[in-house]
C-alpha positions as CSV (number, residue, x, y, z in Angstrom):
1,X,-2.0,-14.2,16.9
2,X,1.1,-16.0,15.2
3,X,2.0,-15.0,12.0
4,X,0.5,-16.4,8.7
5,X,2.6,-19.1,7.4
6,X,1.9,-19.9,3.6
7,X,5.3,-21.5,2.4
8,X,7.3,-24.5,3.3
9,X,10.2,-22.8,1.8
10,X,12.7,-21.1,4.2
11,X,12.1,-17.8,6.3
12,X,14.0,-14.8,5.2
13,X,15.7,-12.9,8.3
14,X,13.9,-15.3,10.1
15,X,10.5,-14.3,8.9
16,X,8.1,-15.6,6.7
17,X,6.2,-12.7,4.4
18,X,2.8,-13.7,3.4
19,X,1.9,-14.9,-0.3
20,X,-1.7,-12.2,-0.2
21,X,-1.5,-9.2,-2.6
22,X,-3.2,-5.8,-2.4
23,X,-6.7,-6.3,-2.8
24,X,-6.5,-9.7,-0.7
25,X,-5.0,-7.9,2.2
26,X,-7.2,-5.0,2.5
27,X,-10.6,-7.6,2.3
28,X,-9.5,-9.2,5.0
29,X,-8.6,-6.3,6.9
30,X,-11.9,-4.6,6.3
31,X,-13.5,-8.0,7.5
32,X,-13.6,-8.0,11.5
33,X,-10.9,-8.1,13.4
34,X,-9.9,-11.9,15.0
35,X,-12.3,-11.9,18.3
36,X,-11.0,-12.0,21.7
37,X,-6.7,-11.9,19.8
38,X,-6.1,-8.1,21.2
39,X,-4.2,-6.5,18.1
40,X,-3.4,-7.6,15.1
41,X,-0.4,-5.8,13.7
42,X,0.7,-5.8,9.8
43,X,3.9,-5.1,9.5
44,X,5.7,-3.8,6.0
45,X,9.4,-4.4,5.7
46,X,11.4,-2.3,3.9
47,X,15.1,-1.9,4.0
48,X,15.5,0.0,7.0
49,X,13.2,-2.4,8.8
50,X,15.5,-5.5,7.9
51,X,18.3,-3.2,9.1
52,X,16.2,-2.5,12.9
53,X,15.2,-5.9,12.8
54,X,18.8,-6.9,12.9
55,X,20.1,-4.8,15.4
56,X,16.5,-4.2,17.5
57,X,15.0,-7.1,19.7
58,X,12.0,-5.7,20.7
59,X,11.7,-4.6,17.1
60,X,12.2,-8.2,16.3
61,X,9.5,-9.7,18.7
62,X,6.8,-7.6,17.5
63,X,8.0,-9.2,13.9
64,X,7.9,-12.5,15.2
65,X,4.4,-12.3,16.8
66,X,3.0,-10.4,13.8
67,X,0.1,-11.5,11.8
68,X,0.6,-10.3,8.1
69,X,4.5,-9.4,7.4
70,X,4.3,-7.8,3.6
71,X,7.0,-6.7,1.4
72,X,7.0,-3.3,1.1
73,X,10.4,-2.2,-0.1
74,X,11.4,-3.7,-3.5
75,X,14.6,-4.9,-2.1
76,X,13.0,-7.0,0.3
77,X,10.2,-8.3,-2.4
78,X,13.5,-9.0,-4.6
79,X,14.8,-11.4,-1.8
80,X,12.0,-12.7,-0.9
81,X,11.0,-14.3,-4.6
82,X,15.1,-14.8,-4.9
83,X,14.1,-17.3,-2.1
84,X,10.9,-19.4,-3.5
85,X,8.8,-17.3,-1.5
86,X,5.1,-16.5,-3.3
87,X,5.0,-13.1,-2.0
88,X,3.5,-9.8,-3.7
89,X,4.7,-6.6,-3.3
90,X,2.1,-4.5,-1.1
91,X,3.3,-1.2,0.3
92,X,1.7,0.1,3.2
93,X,0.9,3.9,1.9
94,X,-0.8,1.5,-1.1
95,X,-2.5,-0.6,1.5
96,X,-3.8,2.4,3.5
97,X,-4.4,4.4,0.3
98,X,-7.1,1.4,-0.5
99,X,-8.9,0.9,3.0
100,X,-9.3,4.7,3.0
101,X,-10.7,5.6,-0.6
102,X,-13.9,4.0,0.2
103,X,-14.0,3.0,4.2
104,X,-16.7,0.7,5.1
105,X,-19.2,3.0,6.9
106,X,-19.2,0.6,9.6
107,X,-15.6,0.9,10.6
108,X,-14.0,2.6,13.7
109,X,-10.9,3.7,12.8
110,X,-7.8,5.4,15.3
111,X,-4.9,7.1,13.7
112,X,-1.8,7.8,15.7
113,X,-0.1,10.8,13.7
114,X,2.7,13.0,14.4
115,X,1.7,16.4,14.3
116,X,-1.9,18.7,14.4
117,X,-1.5,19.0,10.6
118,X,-2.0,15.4,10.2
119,X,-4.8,14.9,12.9
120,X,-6.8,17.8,11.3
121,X,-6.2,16.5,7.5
122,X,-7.4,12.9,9.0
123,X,-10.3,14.5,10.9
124,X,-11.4,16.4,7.5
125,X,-11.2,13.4,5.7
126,X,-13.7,11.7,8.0
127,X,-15.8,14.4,7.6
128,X,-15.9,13.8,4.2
129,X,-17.0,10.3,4.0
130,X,-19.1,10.9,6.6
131,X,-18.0,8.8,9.5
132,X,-16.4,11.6,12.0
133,X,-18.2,10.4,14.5
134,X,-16.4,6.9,14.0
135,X,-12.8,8.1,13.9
136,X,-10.5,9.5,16.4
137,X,-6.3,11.0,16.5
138,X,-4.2,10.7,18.9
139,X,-0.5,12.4,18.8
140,X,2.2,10.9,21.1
141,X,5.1,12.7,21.9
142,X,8.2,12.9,19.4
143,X,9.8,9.5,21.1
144,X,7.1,8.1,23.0
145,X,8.3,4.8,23.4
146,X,11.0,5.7,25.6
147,X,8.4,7.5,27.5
148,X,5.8,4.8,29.4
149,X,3.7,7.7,30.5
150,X,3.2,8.8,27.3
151,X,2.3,5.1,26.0
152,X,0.4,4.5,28.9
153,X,-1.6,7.5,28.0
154,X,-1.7,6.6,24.2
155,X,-2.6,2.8,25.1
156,X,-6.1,4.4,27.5
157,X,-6.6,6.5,24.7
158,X,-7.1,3.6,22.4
159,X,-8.9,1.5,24.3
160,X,-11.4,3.9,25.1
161,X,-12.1,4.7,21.7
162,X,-12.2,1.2,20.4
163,X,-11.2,1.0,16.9
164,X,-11.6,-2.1,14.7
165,X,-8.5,-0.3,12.8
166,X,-5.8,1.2,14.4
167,X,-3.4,3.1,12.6
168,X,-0.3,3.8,13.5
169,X,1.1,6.6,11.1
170,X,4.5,7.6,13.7
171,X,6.9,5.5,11.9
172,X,9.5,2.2,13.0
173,X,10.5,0.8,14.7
174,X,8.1,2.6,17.7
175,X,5.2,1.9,16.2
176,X,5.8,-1.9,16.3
177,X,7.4,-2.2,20.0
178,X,4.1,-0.1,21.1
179,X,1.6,-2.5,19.7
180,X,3.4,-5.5,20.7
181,X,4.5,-4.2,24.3
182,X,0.7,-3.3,25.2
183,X,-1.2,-5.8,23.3
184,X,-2.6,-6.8,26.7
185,X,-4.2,-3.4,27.0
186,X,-5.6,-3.0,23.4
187,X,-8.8,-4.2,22.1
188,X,-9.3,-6.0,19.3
189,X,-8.4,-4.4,15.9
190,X,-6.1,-4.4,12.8
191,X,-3.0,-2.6,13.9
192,X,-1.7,-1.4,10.8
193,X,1.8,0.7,10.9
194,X,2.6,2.2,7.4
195,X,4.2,5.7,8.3
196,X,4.5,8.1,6.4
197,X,1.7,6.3,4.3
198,X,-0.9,8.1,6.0
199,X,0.0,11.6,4.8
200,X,0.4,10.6,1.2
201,X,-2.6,8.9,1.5
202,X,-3.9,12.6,2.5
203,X,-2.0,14.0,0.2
204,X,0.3,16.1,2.5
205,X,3.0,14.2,1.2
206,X,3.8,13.7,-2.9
207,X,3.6,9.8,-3.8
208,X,6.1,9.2,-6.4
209,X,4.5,8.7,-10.0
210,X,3.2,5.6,-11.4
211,X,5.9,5.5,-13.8
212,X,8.4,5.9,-10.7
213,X,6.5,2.8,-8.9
214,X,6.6,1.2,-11.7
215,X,10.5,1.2,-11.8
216,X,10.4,0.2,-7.9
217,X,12.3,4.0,-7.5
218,X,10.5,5.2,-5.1
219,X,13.2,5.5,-3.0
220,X,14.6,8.4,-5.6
221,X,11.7,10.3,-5.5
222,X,11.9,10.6,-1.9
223,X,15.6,11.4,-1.9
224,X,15.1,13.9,-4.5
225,X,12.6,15.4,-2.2
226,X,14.5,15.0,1.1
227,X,18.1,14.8,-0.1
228,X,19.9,16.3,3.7
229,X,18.0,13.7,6.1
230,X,17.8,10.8,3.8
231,X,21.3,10.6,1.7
232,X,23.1,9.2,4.3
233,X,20.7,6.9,5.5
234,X,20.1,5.1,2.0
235,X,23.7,5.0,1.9
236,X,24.4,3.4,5.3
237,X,21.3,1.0,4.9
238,X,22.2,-0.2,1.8
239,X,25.2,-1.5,3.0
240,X,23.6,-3.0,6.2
241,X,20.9,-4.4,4.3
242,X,23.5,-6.3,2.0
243,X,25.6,-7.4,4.9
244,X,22.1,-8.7,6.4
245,X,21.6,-10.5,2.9
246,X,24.8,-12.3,3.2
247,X,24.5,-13.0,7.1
248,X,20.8,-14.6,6.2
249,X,22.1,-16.7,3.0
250,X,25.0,-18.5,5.4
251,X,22.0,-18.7,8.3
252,X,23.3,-16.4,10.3
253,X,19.9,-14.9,10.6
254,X,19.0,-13.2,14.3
């Protein structure tokens, strides 16, 4: 399903993001899924994804066959109005947050997690709102893109349990190349990859404050919290992310 185009104005990076906020997103994801299209995937660039995007072509064709790009990261949202683009701000832990407070009973929902701790909170949250019997884990290896068994096994795994809304909590670029490598062998359904917004929509991981989303630092929050594995990698990506800013203002996009 090709990507929703909404502006005549010029893609950034090569993309177009699209002009729906929050609310509008998550109505039309609860809604069914496009009949007989395989997987839709939503994708949310943030700064490392323009960064992978860059330097990743099969990261880059599961961008360019996507069919809702949103802004996550406030850099990119920056850019993207910078540009004359309509766009909103829609995070995917705030996306997933919404579709999972109150989950339309009629739903069948799949969430590809990384770890037991994550399958259990998501299976005790089912149980909760009363649709267990409705949604299903799964938990790939660390890396399971580089392993086709292992995404052959995850792919039968999906397709046998048939969601309407697959979830893919295990992170970029991964996440993206899987759903757009074996959209062949996936049934219809909202692919949806948001990350680590999975477990803070559990709460097994700290959102940052309203007052710290508010002043678009969330990436702060989560350096405060994780300064060893995510210093350097803000650091580097910043830089990246500029040089892609220039690269894509002189149309030098990939």
């Amino acid at each position: 399903m090709p990507m929703l185009v909404q502006s005549s104005v010029r893609p950034i990076f090569g993309f177009v993001p699209s002009t729906l906020d929050e609310t509008a997103v998550a109505a039309r994801i609860a809604a069914s899924p496009p009949f007989g299209a395989g997987p839709s995937l939503v994708v949310t660039p943030n700064l490392d994804h323009i960064v992978q995007y860059r330097r990743n072509p099969a990261f880059r064709a599961a961008y360019r066959r996507a069919a809702i790009i949103l802004c996550d990261g406030f850099p990119v949202h920056y850019y993207a109005r910078l540009r004359g683009h309509a766009a909103h701000r829609v995070t995917g832990s705030g996306l997933i947050a919404r579709l999972m407070h109150h989950p339309d009973p009629a739903v069948r929902m799949l969430f590809v997690v990384d770890r037991p701790e994550t399958a259990h909170a998501v299976e005790t949250w089912a149980q909760q709102h009363g649709i267990a019997h409705q949604v299903a884990t799964s938990i790939p290896p660390l890396g399971f893109i580089a392993q086709p068994s292992a995404c052959d096994q995850l792919a039968l795994a999906i397709a046998q349990h048939r969601p309407t809304l697959l979830v893919m909590g295990v992170g970029a670029p991964q996440s993206e190349i899987f759903i757009d490598r074996y959209h062949a062998a996936l049934p219809d359904c909202w692919a949806l990859c948001v990350g680590q917004g999975v477990k803070m929509a559990l709460g097994l991981v700290r959102r940052a404050p309203p007052a710290v989303q508010t002043l678009h630092a969330e990436w702060l929050w989560r350096l405060i919290q994780e300064p060893r594995r995510l210093a350097g990698r803000y650091g580097l990506g910043a830089f990246r992310f500029a040089s892609a800013i220039v690269a894509d203002l002189r149309g030098r996009s990939p």
